[in-house]
C-alpha positions in Angstrom: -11.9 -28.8 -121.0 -8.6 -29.4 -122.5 -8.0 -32.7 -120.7 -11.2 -34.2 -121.7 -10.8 -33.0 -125.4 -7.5 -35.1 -125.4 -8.4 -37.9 -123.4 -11.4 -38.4 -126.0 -9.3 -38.1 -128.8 -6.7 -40.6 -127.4 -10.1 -43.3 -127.2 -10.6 -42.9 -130.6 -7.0 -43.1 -131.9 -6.9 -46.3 -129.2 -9.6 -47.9 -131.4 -8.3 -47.5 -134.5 -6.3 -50.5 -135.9 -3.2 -49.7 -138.5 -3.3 -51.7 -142.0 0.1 -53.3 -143.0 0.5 -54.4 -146.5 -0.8 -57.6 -146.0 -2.9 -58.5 -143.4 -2.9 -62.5 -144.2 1.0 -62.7 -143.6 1.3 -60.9 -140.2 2.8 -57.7 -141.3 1.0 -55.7 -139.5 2.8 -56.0 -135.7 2.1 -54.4 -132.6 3.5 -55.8 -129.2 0.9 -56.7 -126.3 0.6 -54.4 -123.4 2.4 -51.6 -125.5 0.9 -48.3 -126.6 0.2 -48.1 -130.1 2.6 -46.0 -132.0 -0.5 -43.3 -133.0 -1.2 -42.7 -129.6 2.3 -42.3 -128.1 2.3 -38.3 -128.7 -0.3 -36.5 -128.3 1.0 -33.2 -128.9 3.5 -33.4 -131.8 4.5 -29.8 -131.3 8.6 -29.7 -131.9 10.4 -28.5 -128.9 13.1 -26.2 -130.5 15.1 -25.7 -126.8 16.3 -29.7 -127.7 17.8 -28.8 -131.1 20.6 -26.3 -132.6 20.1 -24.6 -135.6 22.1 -22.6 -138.2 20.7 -19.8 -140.3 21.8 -20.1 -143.9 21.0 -19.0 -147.8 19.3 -22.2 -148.0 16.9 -21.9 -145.4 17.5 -23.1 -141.5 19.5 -25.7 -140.8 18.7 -28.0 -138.2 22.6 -29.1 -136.8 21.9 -30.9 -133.9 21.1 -31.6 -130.2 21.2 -29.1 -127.2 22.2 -30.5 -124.0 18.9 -30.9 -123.2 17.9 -32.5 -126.6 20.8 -35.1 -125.7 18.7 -36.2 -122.8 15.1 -37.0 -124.4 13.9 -40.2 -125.4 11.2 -38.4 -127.4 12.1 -36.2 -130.1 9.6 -34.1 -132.3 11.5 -33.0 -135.6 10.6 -29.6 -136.5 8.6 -29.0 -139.9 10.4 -26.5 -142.3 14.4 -27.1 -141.7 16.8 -28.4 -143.9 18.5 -31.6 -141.8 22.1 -31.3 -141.5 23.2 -33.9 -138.5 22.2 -36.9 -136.8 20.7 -38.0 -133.5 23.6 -40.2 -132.6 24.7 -38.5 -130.0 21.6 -38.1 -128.1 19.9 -41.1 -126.1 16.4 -40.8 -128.0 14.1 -44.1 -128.7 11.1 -42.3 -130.3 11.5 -40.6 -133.7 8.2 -38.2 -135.0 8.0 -35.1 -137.3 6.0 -32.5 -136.5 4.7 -32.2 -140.3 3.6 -35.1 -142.2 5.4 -32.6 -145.3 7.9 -34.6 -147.2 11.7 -34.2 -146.6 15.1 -34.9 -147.5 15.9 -37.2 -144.4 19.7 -36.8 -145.5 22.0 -39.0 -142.6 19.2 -37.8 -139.5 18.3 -41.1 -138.7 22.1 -43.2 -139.4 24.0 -45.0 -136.8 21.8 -44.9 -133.9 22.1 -47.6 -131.0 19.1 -46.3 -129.2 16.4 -45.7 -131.9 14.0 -48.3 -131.4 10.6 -46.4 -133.1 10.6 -44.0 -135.8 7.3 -42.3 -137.2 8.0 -41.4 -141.2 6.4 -38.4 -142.5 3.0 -39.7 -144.3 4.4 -38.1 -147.3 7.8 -38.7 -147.7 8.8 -39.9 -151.2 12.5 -40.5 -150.6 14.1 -42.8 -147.9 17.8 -42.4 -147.3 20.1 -44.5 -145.0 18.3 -45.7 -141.7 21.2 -48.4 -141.6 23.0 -49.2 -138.0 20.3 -48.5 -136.1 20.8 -51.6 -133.5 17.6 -51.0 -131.4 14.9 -50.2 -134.2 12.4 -53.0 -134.2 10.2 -52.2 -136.7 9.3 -49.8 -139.7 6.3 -48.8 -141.7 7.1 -47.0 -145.2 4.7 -44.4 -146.3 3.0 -45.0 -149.9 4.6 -42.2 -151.4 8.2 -44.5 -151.3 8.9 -46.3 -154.4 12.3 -47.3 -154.2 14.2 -48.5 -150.7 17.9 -47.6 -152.0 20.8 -49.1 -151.8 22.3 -49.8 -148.0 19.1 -48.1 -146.3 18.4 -50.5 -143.4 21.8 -52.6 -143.4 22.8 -54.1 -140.4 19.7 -52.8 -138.6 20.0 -56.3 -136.6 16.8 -55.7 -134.4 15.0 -55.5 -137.3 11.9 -57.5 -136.8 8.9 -56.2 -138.8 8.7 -54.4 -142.4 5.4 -53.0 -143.8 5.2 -51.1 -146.8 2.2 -49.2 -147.2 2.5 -47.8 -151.5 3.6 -49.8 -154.1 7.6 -50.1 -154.1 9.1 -51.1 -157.0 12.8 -51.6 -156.4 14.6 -52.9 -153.2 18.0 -52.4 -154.6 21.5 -53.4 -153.5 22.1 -54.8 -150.0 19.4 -53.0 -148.6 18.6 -55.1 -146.0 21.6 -56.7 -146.0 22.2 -58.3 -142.3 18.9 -57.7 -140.9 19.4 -60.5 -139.1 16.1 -60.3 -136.7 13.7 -60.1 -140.0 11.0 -62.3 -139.5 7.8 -60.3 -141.0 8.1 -58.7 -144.7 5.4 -58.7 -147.4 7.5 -57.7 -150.5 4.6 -56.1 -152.5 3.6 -57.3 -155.8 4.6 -54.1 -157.6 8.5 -54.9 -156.8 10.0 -55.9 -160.4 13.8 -55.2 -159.2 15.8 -57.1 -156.1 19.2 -56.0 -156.1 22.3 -57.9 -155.2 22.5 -59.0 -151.5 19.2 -57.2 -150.7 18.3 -59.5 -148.3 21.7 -61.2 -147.6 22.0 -63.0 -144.0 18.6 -62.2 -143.1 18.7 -65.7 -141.3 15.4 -65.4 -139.0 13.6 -65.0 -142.4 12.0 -68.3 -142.8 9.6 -68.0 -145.4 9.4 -65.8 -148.1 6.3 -65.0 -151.0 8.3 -63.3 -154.1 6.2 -60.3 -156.1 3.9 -61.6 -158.6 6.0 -58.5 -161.0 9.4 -59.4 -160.1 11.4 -59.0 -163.2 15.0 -58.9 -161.9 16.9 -60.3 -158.7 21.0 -60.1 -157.9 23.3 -62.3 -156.8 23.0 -63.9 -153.6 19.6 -61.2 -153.0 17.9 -64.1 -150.3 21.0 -65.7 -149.4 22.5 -66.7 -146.1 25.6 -68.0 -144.7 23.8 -69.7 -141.5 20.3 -72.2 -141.8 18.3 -69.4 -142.9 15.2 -69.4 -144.9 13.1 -72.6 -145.6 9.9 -71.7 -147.6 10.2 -69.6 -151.0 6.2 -69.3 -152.5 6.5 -68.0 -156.2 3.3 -66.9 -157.3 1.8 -68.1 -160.9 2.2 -65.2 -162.6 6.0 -64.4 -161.7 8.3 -64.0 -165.1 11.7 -63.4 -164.5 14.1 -61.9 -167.3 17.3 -61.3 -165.2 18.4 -63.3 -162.1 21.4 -64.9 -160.2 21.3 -68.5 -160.0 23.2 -68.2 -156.5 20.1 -65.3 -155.5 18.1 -67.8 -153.5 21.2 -70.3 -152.4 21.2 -71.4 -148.4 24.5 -72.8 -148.7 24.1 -76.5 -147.2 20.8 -76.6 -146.0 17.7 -77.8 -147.7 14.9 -75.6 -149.1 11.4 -75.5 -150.1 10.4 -73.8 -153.4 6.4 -74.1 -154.1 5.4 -73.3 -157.4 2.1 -74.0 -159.7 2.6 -76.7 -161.7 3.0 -75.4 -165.5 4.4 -71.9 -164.8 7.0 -70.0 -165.8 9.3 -71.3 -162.6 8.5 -74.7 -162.8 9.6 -74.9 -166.6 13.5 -72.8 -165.3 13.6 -74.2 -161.9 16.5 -75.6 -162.4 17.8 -72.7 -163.8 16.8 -70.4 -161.4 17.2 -72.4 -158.0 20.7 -73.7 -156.7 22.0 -75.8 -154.0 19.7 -78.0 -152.0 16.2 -76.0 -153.4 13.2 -79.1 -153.2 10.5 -78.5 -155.6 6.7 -78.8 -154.8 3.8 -78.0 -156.5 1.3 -75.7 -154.9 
């Protein structure tokens, strides 16, 4: 009876398709002949023989990985522990929490090479570094997130595929910074702040729409030292009051910036576009 309760449940979850912010821009990515990432664990029980923990005033302390832990490419993180380690020195590719409860995240998922999928907590309100992870392909942030802080996914070269899922309102400094395999990110309209080098040498990313409520953006935020991106679409309604004139700069090669004729950035586009930037009009 068991069996067929989860072999039911695994049809329905199967037939259920996951919403990315944006559905027209292809944010939304799941690879052909793979499992999707809902149906991957079935039983998202923790297994507390793969982990170490400490007893302390503050509650338990998860610390790490027993030798067994070191040698599963699944790992279920257990609800109710303070995190105090990483999982760098384990071999695990699949990241899920047993409780969709928010938590401090603290350095747990830092400087992994073999990462490659990690399922947040639905409630989670605070990211903190996910940065180094080589392998990790792609990332969905809960809606609770408003902020992705400074450093969070730098140099997370494998990067392919963002989708925010609340309303973020500030990528700040360098925080994708050498993402160098980011092809698929829908900044959402309720961004007003890009910090400096947010998106630095993010040179697969070839087209980009800014946030309708983008206020502020740092130096160099979009730009890259190799042909990087092509297409910058700047909505209407965009106003900025702060920027770096150098923010959306591709050094020597050509770019595209579409913008509506009469708005705010066609009146400043000279002020706010550098180097080889070709206007058109939407």
């Amino acid at each position: 009876m068991k069996k067929k309760v989860i072999s039911v449940l695994l049809a329905l979850a199967m037939g259920v398709s996951l919403v990315g912010c944006s559905q027209e821009n292809g944010s939304s990515k799941h690879n052909d002949g793979e499992p999707d990432r809902e149906t991957e664990v079935v039983d998202l029980k923790a297994n507390e023989d793969y982990f170490t923990f400490r007893d302390s005033k503050s509650g338990l302390k998860l610390t790490g990985l027993t030798d067994k832990g070191k040698k599963q490419e699944s790992l279920v993180i257990p609800s109710g522990v303070i995190i105090s380690c990483t999982l760098k020195e384990g071999i695990v590719k699949n990241v899920y929490f047993e409780s969709d409860d928010d938590i401090d995240l603290k350095l747990l998922l830092s400087g992994s090479d073999t990462i490659e999928t990690i399922k947040l907590p639905a409630n989670l309100t605070e990211l903190t570094a996910i940065d180094s992870c080589h392998s990790l392909k792609e990332i969905t942030i809960p809606k609770g997130v408003t902020e992705i802080p400074k450093l969070c996914f730098y140099s997370d070269i494998s990067l392919e595929t963002v989708v925010f899922q609340g309303d973020i309102t500030v990528i700040d400094d360098n925080a994708f910074k050498q993402c160098e395999s980011l092809e698929n990110i829908c900044i959402p309209d309720s961004v007003t702040t890009i910090g400096n080098m947010a998106f630095y040498g993010c040179k697969s990313l070839k087209t980009i729409t800014l946030p309708k409520g983008l206020k502020v953006i740092g130096n160099s935020a979009f730009q890259n030292d190799e042909d990087g991106i092509k297409t910058i679409i700047v909505p209407e309604e965009l106003e900025l009051e702060k920027w770096d004139k150098e923010a959306f700069d591709q050094f020597e090669s050509e770019y595209t910036v579409k913008v509506v004729k009469g708005s705010w950035a066609d009146n400043h586009f000279d002020e706010v576009f550098s180097g080889n930037a070709i206007k058109k009009f939407a």
